[in-house]
N, CA, C and O atoms as a GROMACS GRO file, in nm:
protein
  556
    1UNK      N    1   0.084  -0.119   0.000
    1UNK     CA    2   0.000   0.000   0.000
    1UNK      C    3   0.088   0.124   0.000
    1UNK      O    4   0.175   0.145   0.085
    2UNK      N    5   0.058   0.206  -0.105
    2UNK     CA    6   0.150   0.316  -0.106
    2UNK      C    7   0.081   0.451  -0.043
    2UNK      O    8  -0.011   0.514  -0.096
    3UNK      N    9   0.141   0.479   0.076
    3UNK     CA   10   0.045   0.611   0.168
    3UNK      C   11   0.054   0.714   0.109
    3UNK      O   12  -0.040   0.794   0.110
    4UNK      N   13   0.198   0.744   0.024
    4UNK     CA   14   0.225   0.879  -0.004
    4UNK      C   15   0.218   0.847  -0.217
    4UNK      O   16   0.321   0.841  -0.285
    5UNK      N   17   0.149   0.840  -0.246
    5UNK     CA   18   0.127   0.790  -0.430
    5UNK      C   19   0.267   0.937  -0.482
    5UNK      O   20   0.330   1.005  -0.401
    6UNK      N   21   0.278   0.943  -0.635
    6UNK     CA   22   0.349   1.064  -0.716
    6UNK      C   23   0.236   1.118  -0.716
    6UNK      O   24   0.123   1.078  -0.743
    7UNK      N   25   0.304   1.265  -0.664
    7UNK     CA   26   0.167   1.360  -0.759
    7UNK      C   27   0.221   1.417  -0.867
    7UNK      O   28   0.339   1.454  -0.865
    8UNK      N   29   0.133   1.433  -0.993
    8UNK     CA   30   0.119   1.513  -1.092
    8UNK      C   31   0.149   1.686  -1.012
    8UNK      O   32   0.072   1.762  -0.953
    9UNK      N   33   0.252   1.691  -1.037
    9UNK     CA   34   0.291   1.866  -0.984
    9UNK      C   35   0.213   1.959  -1.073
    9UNK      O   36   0.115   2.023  -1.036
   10UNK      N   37   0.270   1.961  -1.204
   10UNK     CA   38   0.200   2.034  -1.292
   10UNK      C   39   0.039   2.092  -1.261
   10UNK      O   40  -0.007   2.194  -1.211
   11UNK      N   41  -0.018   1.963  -1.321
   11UNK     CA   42  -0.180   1.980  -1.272
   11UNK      C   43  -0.219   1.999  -1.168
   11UNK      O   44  -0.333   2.047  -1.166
   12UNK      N   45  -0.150   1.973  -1.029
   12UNK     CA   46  -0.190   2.060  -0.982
   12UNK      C   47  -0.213   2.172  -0.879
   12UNK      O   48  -0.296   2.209  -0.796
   13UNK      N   49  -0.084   2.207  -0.931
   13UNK     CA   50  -0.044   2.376  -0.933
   13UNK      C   51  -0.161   2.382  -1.018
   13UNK      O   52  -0.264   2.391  -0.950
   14UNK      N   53  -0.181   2.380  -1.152
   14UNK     CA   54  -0.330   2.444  -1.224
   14UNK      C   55  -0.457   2.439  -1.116
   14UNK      O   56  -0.526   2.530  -1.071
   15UNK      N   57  -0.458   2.334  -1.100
   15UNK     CA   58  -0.583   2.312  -0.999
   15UNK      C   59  -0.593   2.404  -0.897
   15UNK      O   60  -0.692   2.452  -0.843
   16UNK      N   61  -0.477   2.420  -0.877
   16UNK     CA   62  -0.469   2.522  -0.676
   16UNK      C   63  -0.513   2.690  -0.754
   16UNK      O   64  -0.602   2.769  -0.722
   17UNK      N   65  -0.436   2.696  -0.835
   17UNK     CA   66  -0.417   2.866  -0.937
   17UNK      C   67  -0.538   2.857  -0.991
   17UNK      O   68  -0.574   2.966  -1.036
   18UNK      N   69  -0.635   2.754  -1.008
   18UNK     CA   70  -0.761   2.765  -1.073
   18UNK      C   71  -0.832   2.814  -0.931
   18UNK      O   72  -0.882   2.926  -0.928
   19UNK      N   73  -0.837   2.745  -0.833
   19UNK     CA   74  -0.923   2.819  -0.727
   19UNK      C   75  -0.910   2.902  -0.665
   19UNK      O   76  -1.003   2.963  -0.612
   20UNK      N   77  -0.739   2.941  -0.647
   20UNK     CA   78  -0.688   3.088  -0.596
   20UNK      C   79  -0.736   3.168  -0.665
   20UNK      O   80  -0.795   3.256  -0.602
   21UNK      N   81  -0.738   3.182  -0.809
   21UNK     CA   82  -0.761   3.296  -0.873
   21UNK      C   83  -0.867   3.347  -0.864
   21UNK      O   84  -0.878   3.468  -0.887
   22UNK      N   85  -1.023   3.236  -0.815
   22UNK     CA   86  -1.121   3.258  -0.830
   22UNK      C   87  -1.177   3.330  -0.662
   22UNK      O   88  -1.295   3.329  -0.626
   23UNK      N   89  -1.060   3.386  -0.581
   23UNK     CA   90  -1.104   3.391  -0.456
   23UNK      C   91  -1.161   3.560  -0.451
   23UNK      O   92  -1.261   3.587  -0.386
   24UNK      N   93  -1.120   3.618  -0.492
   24UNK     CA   94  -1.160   3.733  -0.495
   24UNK      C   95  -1.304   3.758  -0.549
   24UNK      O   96  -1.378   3.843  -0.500
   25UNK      N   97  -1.341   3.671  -0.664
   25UNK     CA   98  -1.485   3.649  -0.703
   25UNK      C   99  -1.611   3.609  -0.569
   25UNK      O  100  -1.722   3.650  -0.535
   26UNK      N  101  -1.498   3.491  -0.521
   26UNK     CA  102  -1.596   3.446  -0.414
   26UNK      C  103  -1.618   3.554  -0.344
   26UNK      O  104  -1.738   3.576  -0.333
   27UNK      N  105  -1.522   3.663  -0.269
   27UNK     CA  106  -1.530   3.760  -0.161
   27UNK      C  107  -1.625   3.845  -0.224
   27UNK      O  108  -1.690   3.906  -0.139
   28UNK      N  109  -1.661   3.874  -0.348
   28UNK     CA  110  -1.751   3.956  -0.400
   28UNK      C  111  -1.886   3.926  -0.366
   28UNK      O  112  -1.961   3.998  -0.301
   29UNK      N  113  -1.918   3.781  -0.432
   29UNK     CA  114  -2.013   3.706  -0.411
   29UNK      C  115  -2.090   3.722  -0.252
   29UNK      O  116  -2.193   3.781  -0.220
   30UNK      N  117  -1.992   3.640  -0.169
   30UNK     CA  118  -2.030   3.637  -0.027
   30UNK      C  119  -2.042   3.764   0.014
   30UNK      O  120  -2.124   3.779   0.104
   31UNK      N  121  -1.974   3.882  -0.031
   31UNK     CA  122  -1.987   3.992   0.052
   31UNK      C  123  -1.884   4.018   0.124
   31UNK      O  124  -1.841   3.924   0.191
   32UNK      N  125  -1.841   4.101   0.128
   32UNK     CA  126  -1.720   4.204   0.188
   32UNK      C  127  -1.724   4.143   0.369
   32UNK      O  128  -1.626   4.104   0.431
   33UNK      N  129  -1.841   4.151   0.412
   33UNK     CA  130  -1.838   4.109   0.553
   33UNK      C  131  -1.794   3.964   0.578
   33UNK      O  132  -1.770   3.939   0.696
   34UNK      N  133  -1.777   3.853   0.479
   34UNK     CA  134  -1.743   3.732   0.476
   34UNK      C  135  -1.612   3.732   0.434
   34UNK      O  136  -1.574   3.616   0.449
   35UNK      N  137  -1.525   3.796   0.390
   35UNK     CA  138  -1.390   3.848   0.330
   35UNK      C  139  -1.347   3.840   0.506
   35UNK      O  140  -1.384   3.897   0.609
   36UNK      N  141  -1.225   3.711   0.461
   36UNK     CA  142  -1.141   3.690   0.637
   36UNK      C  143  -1.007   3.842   0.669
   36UNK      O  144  -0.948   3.927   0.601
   37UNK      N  145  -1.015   3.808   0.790
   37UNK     CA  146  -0.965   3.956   0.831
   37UNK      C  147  -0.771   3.871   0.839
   37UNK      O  148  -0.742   3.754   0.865
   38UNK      N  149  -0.701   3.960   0.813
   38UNK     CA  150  -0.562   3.921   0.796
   38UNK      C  151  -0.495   4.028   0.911
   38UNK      O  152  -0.487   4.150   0.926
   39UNK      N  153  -0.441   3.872   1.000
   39UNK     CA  154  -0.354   3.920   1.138
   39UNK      C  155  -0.211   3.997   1.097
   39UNK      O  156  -0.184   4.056   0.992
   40UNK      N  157  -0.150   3.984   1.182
   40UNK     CA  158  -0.008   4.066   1.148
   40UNK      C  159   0.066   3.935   1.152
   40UNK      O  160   0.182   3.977   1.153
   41UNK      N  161   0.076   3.808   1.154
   41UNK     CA  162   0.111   3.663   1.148
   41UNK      C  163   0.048   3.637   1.054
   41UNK      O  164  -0.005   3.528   1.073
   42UNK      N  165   0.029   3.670   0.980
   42UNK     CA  166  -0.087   3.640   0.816
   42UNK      C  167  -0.152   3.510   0.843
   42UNK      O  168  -0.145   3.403   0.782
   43UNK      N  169  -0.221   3.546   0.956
   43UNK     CA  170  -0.315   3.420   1.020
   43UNK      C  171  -0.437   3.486   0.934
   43UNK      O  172  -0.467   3.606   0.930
   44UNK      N  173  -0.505   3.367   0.861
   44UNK     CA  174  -0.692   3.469   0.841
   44UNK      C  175  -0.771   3.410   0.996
   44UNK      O  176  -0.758   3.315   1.072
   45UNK      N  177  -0.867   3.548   0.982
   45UNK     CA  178  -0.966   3.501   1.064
   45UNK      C  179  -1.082   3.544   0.971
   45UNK      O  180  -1.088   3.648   0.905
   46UNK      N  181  -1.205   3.409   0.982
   46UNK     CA  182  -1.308   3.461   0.954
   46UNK      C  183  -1.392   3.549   1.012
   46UNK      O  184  -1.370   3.573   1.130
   47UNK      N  185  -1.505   3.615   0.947
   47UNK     CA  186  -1.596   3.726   1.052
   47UNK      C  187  -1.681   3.554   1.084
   47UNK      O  188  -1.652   3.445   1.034
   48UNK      N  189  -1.795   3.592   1.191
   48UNK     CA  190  -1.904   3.491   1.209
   48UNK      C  191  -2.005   3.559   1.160
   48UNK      O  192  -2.027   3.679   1.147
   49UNK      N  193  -2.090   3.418   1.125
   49UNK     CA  194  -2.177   3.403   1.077
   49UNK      C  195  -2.308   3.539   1.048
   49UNK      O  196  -2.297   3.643   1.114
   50UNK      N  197  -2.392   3.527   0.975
   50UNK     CA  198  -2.486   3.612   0.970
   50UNK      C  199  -2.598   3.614   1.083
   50UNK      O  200  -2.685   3.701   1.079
   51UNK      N  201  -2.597   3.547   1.153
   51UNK     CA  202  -2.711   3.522   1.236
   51UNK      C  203  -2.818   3.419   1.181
   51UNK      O  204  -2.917   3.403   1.253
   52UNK      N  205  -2.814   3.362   1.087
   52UNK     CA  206  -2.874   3.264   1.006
   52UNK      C  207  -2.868   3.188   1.059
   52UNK      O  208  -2.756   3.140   1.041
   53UNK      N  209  -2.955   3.096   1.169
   53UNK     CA  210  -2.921   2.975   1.188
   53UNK      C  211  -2.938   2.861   1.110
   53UNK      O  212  -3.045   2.884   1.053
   54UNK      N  213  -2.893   2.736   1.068
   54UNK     CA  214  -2.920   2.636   1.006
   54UNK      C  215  -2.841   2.496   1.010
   54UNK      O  216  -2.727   2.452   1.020
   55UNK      N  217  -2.956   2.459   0.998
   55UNK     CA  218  -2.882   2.264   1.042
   55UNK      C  219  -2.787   2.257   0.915
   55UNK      O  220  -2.799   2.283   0.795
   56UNK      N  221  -2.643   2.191   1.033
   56UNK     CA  222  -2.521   2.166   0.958
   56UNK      C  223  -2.557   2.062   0.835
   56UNK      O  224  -2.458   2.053   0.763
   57UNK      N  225  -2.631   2.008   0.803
   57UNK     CA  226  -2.644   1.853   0.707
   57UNK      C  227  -2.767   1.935   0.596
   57UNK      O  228  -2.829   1.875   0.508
   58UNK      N  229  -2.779   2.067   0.624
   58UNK     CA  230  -2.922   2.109   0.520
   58UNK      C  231  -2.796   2.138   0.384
   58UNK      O  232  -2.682   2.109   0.422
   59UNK      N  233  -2.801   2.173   0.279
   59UNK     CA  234  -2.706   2.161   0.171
   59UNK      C  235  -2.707   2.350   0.143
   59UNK      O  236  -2.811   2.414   0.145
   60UNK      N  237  -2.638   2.382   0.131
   60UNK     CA  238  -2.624   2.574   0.056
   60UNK      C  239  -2.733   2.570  -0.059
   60UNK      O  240  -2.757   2.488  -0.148
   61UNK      N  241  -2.789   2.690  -0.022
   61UNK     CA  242  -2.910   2.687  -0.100
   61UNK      C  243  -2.902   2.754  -0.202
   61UNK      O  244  -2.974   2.727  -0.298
   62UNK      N  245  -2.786   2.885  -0.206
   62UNK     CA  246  -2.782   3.014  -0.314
   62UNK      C  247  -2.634   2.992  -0.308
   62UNK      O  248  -2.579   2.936  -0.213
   63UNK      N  249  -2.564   3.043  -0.428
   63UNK     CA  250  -2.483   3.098  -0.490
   63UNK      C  251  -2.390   3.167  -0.348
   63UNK      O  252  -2.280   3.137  -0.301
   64UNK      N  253  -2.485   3.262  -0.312
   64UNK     CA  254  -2.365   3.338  -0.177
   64UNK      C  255  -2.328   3.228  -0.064
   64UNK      O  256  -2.225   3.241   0.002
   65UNK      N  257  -2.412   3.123  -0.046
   65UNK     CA  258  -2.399   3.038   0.083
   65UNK      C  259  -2.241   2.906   0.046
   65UNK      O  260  -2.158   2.858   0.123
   66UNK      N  261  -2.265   2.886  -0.124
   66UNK     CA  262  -2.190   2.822  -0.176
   66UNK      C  263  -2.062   2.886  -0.184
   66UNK      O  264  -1.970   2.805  -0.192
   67UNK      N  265  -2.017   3.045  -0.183
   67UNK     CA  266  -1.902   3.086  -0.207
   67UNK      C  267  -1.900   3.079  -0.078
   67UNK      O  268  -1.817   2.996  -0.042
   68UNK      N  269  -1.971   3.145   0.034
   68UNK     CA  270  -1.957   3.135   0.204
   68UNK      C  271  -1.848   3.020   0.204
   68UNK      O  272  -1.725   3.027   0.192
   69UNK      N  273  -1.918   2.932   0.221
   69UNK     CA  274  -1.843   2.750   0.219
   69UNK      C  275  -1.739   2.745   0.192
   69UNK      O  276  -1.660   2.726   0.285
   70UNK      N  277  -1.670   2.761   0.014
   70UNK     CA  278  -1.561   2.788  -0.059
   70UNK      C  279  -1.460   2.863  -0.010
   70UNK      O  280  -1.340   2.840  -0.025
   71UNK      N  281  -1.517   2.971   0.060
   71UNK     CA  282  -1.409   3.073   0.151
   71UNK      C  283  -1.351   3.008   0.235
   71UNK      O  284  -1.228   2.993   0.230
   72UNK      N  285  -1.444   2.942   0.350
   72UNK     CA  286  -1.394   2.882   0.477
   72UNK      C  287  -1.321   2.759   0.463
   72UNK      O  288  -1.274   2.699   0.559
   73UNK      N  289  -1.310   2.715   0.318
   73UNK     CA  290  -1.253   2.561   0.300
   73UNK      C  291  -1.096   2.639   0.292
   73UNK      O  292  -1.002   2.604   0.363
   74UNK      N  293  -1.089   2.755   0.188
   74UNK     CA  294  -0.958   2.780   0.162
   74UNK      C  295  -0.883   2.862   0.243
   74UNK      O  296  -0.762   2.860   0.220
   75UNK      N  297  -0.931   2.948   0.350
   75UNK     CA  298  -0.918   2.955   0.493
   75UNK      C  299  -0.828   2.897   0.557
   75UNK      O  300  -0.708   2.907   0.581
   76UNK      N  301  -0.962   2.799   0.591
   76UNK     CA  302  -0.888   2.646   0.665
   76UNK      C  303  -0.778   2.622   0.611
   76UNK      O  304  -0.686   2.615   0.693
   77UNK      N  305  -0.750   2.608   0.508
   77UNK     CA  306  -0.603   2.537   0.440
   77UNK      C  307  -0.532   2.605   0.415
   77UNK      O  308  -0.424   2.549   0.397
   78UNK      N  309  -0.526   2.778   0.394
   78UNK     CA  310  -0.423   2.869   0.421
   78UNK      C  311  -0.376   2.891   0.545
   78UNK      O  312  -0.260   2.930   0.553
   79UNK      N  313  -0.461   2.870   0.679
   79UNK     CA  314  -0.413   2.810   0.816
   79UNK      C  315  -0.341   2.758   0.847
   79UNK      O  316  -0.256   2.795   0.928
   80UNK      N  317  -0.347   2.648   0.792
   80UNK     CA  318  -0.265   2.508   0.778
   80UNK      C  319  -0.077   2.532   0.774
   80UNK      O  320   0.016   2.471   0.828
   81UNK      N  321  -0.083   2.636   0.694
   81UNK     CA  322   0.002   2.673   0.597
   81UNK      C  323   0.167   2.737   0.680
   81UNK      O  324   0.136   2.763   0.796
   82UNK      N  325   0.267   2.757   0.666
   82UNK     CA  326   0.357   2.828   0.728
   82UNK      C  327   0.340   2.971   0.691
   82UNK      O  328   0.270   3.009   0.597
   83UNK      N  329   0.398   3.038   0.761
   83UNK     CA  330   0.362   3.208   0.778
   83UNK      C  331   0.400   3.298   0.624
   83UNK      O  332   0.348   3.399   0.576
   84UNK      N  333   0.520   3.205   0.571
   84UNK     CA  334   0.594   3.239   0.448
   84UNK      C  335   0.510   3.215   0.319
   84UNK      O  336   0.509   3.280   0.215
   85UNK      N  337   0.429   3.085   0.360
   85UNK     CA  338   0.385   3.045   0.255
   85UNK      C  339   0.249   3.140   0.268
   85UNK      O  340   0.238   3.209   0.167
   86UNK      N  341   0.186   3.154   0.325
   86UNK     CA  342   0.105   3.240   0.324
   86UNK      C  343   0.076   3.348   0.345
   86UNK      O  344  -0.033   3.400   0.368
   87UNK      N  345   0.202   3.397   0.336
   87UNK     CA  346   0.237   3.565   0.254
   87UNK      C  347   0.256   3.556   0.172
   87UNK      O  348   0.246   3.674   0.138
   88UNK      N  349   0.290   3.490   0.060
   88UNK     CA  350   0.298   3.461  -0.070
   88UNK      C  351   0.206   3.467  -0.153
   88UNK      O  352   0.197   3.542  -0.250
   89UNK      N  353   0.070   3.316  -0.086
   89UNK     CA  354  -0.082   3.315  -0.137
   89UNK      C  355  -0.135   3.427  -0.119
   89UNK      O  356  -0.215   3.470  -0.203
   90UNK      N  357  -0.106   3.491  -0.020
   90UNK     CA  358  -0.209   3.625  -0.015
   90UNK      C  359  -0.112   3.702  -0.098
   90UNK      O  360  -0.125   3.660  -0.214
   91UNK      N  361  -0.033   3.781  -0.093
   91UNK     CA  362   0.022   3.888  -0.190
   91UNK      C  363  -0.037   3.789  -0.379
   91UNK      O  364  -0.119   3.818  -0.466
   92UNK      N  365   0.025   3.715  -0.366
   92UNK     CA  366  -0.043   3.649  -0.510
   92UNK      C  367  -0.179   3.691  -0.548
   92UNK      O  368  -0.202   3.780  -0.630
   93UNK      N  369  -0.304   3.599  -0.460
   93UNK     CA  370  -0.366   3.553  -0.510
   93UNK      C  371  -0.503   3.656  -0.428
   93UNK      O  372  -0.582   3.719  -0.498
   94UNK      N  373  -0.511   3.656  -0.285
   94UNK     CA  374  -0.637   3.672  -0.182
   94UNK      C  375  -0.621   3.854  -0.159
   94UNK      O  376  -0.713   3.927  -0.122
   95UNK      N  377  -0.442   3.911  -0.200
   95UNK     CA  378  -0.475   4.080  -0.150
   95UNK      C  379  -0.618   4.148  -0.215
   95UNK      O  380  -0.678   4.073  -0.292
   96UNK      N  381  -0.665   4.253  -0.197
   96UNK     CA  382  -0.774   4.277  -0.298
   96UNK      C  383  -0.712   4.413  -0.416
   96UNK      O  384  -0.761   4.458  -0.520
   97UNK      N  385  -0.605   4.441  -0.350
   97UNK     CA  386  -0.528   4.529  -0.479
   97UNK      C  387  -0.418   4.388  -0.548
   97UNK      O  388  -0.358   4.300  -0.487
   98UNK      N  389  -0.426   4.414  -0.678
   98UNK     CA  390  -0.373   4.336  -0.764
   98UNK      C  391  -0.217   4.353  -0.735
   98UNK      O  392  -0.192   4.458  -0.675
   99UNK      N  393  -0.120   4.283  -0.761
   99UNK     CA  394   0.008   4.282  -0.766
   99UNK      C  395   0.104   4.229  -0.827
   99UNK      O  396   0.117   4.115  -0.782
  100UNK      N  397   0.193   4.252  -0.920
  100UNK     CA  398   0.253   4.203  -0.994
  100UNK      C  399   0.329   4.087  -0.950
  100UNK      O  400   0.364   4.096  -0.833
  101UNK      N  401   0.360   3.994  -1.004
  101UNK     CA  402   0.463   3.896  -0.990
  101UNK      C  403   0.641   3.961  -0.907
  101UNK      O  404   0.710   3.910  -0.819
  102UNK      N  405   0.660   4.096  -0.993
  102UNK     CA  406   0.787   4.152  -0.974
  102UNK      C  407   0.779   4.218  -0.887
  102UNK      O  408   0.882   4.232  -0.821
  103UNK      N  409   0.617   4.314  -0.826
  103UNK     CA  410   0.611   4.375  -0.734
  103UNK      C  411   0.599   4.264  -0.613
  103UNK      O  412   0.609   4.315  -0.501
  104UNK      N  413   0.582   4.135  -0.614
  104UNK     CA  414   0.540   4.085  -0.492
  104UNK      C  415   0.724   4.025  -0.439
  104UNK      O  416   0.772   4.038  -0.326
  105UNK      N  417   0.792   3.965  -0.559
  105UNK     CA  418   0.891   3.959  -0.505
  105UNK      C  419   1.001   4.052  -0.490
  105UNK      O  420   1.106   4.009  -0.443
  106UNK      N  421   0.993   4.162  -0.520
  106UNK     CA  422   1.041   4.265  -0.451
  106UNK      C  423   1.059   4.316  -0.309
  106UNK      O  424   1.147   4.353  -0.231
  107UNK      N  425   0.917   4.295  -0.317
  107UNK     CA  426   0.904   4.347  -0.168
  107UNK      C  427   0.933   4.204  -0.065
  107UNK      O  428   0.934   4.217   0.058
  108UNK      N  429   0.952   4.094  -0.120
  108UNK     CA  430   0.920   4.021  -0.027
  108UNK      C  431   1.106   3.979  -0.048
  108UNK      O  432   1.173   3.895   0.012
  109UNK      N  433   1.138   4.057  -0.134
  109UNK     CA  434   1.329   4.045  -0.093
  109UNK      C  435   1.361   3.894  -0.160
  109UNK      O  436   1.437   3.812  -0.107
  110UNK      N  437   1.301   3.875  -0.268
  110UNK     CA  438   1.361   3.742  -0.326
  110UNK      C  439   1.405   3.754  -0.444
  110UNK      O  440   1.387   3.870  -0.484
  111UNK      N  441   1.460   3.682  -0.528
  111UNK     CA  442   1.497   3.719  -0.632
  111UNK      C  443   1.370   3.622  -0.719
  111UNK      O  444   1.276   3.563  -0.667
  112UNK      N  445   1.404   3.631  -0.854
  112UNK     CA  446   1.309   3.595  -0.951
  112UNK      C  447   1.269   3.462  -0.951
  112UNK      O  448   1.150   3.429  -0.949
  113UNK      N  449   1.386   3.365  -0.954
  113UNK     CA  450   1.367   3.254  -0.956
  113UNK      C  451   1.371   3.150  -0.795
  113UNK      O  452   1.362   3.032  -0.763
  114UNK      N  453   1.386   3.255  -0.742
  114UNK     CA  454   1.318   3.194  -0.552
  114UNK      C  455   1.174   3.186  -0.548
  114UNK      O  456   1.110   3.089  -0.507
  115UNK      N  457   1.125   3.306  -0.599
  115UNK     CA  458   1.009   3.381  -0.579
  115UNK      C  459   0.913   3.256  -0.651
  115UNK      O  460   0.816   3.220  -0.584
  116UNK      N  461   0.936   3.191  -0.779
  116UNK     CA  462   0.882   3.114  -0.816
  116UNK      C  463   0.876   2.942  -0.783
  116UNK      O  464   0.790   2.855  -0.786
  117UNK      N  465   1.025   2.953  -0.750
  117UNK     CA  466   1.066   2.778  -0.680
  117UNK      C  467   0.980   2.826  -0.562
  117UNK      O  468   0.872   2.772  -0.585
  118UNK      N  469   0.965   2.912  -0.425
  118UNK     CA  470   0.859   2.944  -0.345
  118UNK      C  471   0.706   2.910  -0.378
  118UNK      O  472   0.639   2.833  -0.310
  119UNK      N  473   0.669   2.965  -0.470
  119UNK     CA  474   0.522   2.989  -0.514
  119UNK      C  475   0.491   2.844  -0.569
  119UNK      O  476   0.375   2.805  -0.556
  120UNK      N  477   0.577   2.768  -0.623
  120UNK     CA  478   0.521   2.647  -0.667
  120UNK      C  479   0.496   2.574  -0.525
  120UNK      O  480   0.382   2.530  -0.504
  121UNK      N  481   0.586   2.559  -0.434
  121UNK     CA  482   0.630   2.507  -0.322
  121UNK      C  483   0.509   2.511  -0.242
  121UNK      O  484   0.461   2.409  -0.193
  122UNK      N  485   0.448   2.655  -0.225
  122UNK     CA  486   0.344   2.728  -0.117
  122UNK      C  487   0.179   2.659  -0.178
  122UNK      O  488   0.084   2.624  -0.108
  123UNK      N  489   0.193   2.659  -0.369
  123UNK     CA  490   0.097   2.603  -0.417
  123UNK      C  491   0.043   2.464  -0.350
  123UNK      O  492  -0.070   2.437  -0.311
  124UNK      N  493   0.153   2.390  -0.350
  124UNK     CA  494   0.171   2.206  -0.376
  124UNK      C  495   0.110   2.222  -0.184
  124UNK      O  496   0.008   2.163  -0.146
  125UNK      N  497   0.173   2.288  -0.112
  125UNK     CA  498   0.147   2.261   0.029
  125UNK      C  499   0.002   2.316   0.051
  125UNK      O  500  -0.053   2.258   0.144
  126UNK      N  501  -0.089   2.429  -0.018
  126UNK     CA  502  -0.185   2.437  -0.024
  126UNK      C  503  -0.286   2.344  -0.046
  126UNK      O  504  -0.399   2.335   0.002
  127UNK      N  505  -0.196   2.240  -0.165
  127UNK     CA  506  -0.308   2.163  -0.246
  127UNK      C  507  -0.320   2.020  -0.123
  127UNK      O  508  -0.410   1.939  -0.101
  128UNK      N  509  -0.219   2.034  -0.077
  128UNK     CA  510  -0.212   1.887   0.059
  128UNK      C  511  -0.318   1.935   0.131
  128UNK      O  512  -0.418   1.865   0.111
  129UNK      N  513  -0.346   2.062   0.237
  129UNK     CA  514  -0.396   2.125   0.306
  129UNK      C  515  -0.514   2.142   0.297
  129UNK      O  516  -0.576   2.136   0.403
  130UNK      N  517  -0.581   2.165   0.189
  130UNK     CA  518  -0.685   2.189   0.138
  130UNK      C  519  -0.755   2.107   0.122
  130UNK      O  520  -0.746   2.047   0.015
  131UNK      N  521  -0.879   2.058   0.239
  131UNK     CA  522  -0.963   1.928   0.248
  131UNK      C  523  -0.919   1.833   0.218
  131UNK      O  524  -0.975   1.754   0.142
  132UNK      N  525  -0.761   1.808   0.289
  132UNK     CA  526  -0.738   1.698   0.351
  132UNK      C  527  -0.638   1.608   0.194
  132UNK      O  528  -0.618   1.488   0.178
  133UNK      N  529  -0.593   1.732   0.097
  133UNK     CA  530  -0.551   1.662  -0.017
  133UNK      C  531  -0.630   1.650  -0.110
  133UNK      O  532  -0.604   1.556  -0.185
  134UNK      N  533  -0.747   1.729  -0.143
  134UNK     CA  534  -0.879   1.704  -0.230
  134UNK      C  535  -0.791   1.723  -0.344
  134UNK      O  536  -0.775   1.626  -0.417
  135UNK      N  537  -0.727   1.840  -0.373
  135UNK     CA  538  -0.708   1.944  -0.493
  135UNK      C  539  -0.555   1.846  -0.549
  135UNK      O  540  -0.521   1.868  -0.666
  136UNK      N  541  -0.484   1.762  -0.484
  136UNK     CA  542  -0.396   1.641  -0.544
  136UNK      C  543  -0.417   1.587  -0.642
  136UNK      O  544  -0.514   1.513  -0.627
  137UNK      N  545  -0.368   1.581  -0.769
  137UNK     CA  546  -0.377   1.474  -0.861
  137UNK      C  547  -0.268   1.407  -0.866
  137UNK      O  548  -0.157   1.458  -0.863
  138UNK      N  549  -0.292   1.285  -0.874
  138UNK     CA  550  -0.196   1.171  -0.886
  138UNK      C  551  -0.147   1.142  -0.998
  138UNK      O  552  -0.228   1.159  -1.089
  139UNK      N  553  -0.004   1.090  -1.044
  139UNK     CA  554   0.054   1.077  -1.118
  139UNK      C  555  -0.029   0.910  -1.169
  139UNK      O  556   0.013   0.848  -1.266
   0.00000   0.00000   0.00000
């Protein structure tokens, strides 16, 4: 039994950059008040809930309840994450002002090709993190 299989790196880095990219959509969606608050440890915290109560096993009913969800999954797994690596995902992917590739490693004091051996690195540990290895494809 093999615990740890090859992963397909390539795909998915696509896979992780397919749902990072789409996070800012979600924060639109859900609403600015569902947008997690960023510590000075680039810990997120989420806000709570709307006051909505509802049984955990009822399924998301709208579009906003479904990005709600989507937020708190990638949350959770930027949590997960080391402090480095998730200054990275956020300057990348979650800031809400856009940032260049050159502006992020600039400021973050790396050179070009760190900045990217990093970002693949921060991707792949996202994609473990992230419900438990969902976003993994196997070789």
């Amino acid at each position: 039994m093999i615990v740890f299989p090859e992963i397909d790196r390539k795909q998915t880095k696509k896979k992780v950059q397919a749902l990072l990219t789409n996070y800012r959509s979600l924060v639109r969606i859900a609403g600015e008040r569902h947008a997690p608050k960023l510590t000075a440890a680039y810990t997120f915290e989420m806000s709570e809930a709307t006051g909505i109560i509802r049984q955990r096993t009822e399924p998301p009913l709208n579009r906003k309840e479904l990005a709600e969800a989507e937020l708190k999954k990638i949350i959770d797994a930027l949590n997960q994450l080391e402090a480095e690596d998730r200054q990275l995902l956020y300057d990348k992917y979650i800031d809400h002002n856009f940032t260049t590739n050159i502006a992020i490693y600039m400021k973050l004091h790396m050179s070009e090709s760190k900045f990217y051996r990093e970002l693949d690195r921060a991707l792949i540990c996202f994609a473990e993190a992230y419900q438990n290895g969902e976003l993994l494809i196997e070789k």
